[in-house]
N, C-alpha and C positions, 0 to 999 in steps of 0.2 A: 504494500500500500504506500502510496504517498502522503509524508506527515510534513508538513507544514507547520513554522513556529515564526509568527511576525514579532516585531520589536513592541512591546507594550506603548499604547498611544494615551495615555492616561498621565492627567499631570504628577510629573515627576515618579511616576513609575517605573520601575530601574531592576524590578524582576525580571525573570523569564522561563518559560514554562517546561524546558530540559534543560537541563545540564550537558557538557560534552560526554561526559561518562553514560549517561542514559540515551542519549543518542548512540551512540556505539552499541550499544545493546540490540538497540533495536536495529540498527543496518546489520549486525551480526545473523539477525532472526529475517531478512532478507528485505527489508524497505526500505525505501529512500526517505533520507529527512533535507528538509529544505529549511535553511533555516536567513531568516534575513540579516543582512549586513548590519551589526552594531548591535543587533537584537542581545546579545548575553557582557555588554561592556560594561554595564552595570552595577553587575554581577562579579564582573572580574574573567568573564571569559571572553577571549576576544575570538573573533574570523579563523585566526588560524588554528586555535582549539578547536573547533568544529571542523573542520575541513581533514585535520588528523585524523578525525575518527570517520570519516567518508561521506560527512555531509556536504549539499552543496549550498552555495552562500549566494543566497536570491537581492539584485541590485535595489527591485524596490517593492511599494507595499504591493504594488498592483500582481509582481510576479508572485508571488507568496501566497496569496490568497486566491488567485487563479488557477494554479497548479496543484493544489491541494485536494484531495480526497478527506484527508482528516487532519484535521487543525486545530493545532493546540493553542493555549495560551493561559495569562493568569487572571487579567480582570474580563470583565463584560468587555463587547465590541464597542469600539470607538464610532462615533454616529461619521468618520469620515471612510467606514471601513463597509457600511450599509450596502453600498451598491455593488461591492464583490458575494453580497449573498447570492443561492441558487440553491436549486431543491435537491442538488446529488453532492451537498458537501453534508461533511459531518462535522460538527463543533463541539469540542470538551472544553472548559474553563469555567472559572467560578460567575452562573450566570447573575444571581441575585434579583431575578425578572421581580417577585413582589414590588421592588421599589422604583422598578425600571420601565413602565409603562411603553414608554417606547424603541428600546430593543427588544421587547416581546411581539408589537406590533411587527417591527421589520422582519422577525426571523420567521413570523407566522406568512407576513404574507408573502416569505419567497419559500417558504414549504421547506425549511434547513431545517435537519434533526439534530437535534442540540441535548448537550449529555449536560449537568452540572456537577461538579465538584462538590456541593453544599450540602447535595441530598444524598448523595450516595450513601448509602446502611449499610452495614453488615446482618447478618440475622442475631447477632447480640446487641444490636441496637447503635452500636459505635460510630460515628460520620469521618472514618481515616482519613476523608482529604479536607476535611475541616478542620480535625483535630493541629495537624502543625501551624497552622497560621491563630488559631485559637490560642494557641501557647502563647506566638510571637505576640498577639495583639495583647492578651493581659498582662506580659510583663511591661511591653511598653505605654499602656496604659497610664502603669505608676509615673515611670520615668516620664511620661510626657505632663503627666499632674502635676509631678515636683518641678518642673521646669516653670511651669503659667503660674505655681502656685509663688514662685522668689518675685519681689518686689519691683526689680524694675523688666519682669516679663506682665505686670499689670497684678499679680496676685497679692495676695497679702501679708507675706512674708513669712511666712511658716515652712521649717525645716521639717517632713517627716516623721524626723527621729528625736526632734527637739534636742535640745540640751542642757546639761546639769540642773537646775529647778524650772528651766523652761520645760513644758508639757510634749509630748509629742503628738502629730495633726492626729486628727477624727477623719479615717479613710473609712469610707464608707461603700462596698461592695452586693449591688443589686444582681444575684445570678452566681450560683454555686455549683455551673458548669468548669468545662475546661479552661475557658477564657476567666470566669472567675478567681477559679483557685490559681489559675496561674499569676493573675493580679495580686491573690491574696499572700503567696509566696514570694512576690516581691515587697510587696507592700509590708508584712513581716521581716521582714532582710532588712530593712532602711529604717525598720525601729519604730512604725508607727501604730497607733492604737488602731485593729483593725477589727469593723464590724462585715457581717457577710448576711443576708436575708436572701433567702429562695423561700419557696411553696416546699419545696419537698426536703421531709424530714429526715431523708436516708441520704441525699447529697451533703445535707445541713452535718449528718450525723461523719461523714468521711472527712470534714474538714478538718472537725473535731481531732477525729482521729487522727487527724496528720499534725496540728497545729495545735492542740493542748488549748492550755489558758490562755494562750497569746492570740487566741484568735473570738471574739463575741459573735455567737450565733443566734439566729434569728428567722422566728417563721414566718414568711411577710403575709397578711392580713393590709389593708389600708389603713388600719389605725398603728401598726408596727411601722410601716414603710413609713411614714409621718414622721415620728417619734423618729426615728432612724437619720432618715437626712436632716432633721432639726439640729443646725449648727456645724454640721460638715465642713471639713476645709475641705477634702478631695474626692467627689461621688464619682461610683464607675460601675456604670451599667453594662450587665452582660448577658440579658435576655435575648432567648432562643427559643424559636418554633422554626424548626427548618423547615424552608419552600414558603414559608406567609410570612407577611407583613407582622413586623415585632408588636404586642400591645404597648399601648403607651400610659405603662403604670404608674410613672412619676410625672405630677401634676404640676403646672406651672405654680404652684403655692407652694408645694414641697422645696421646688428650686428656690423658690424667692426666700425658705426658712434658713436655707444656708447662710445668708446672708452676703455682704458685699466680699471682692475680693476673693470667690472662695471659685471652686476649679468644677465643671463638671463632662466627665471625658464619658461617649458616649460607643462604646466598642459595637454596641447592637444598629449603629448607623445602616451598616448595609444592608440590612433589611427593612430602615424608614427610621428607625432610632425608636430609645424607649421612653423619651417623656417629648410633653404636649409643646416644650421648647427647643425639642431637638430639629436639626435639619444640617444634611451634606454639606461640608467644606470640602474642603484639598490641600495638600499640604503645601501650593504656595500661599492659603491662606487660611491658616486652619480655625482662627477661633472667632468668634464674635460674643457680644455681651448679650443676655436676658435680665433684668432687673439685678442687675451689677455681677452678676456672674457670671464668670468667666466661660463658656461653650465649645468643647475641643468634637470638633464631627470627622473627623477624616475618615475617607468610606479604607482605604491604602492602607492602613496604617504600617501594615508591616514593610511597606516598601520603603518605610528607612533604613530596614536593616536587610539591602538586597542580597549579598551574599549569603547569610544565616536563610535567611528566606527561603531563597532559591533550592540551596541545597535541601531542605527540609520538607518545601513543600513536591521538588520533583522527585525525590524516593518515595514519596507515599504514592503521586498518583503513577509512577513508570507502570506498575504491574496492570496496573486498568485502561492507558495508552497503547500497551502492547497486546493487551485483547482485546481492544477495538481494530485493532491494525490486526494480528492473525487471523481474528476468528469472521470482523467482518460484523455489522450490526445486529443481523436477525439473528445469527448468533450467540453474540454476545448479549442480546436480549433475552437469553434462556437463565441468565443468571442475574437471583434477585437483587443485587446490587446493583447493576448498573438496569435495572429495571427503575429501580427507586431516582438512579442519576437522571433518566431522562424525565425531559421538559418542556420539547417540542419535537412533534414530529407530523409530516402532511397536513402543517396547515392548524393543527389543533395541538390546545396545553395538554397535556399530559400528567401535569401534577396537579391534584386536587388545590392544596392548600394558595398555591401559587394563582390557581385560576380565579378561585375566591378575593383573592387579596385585588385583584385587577377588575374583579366585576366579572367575568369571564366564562 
């Protein structure tokens, strides 16, 4: 098969959806990868690492997505990238259609069967090509909090971890998934008082476990979530329903109880974000204020850290690129996983949760 890998068109996105080593794998197993000029420099891979491994190195976007049978990549299609759709490619990367009204339209009305990253399951319920970026997003989460949170980033001047009779900040963690506790294991590491609230008592109950007394847990109710962000320096939202639009459980009063100065970084962005003051930035401008508080949206996040990224995220999905490319769709539609990944195909959604989120 023919795999195709364009240079991410997404501001300042600096991942890329194989690595040179996973590309050799796959020409090993007998396909061609096509991969664009500059697409892995980001990353730290340059032209001639790909071309080592027997890829050929496509001049521009139009060849890349012309020549492709199956196309990888890391974020949704860039709307400059629209008019290379057609109904006999196939598209893997992380779609996030809930929030994307209009690359759902485009992929529908050119009949492209599109795999997501986001939904893929396992039958133990696990989402492997979400979980690495999930990681990367909750530790930089903290790291991006404590940065807006120092004084002359606009925050209010609170260190984390405090020091010696100064207190340390009120980090406050909505979602006690993998994006969570990865937040919460940084957010511990840098010394700060950290609370965690989910619904469910056996997430709540593994934090626990991992994290002792240094971590306050919390079963969120509307009247807990309240209580909870009242006074926060750093909230950081990690709600998940894969394939739909995130609920928006933090109320523009919750945020305003934080008070002035105070950070609130919103990891569940790419699927619409979870409170009523959330909305997409980018990281050439990530934040904006709601009744003095600071608003970090970046749909990317992890594309500050493109190397760690890259690497992380393309060994999880190699193995489900490479059964798209052997086995061929109908195929690889025999297996519930990448049943659960698709999201469009002929024209019509394919995932319930997604379709709903859109009206659909």
């Amino acid at each position: 098969m023919r795999i195709s890998v364009p240079r991410e068109r997404k501001t300042l996105e600096q991942r890329v959806a194989l690595t040179p080593e996973g590309a050799k794998q796959l020409v090993g197993r007998g396909h061609s990868v096509l991969v664009e000029t500059g697409a892995g420099v980001g990353s730290s891979f340059s032209d001639d690492d790909y071309k080592a491994v027997g890829c050929t190195i496509a001049p521009t976007l139009a060849d890349v997505w012309t020549k492709a049978e199956l196309l990888v990549k890391v974020k949704e299609p860039h709307d400059s990238e629209f008019e290379f759709f057609r109904p006999d490619l196939v598209l893997f990367d992380y779609l996030h259609l809930a929030s994307l009204p209009e690359v759902a339209k485009a992929l529908l009305a050119k009949n492209v069967t599109a795999f997501a990253y986001e939904t893929l399951k396992t039958a133990d319920g696990r989402l492997p090509l979400l979980e690495p970026m999930s990681i990367v997003a909750g530790k930089l989460s903290v790291l991006n909090g404590a940065y807006y949170l120092l004084s002359q980033n606009g925050g209010r001047g609170v260190l984390l971890g405090g020091a010696a009779e100064a207190p340390p900040a009120k980090v406050v963690i909505i979602g006690a998934g993998i994006a969570g506790k990865a937040a919460c294991s940084n957010a511990v590491g840098l010394g700060a008082h950290v609370t965690v609230v989910d619904i469910s008592a056996e997430k709540l109950g593994a934090i626990s476990m991992q994290f002792g007394k240094a971590v306050h847990t919390v079963v969120s109710t509307p009247e807990t979530l309240k209580e909870a962000c009242r006074g926060a320096d750093l909230l950081i939202g990690a709600v998940l329903i894969p394939g739909a639009a995130t609920p928006r459980i933090i109320t523009r009063e919750m945020i305003r109880s934080m008070g002035p100065r105070s950070v609130f970084v919103d990891i569940s962005i790419d699927q619409g974000g979870c409170a009523e003051t959330s909305k997409p930035t980018n990281l050439d401008n990530p934040v904006y204020e709601v009744d003095g508080v600071i608003h970090y949206g970046v749909c990317n996040m992890p594309a500050q850290t493109p190397r760690t990224s890259t690497i992380a995220l393309a060994s999880a999905t190699l193995p489900y690129i490479a059964k798209l490319a052997d086995e061929g769709v109908e195929r690889a539609l025999q297996s519930p996983e990448m049943r659960h990944a698709l999201t469009c195909q002929a024209g019509v959604l394919t995932n319930e949760l997604t379709a709903r989120a859109l009206g659909l």
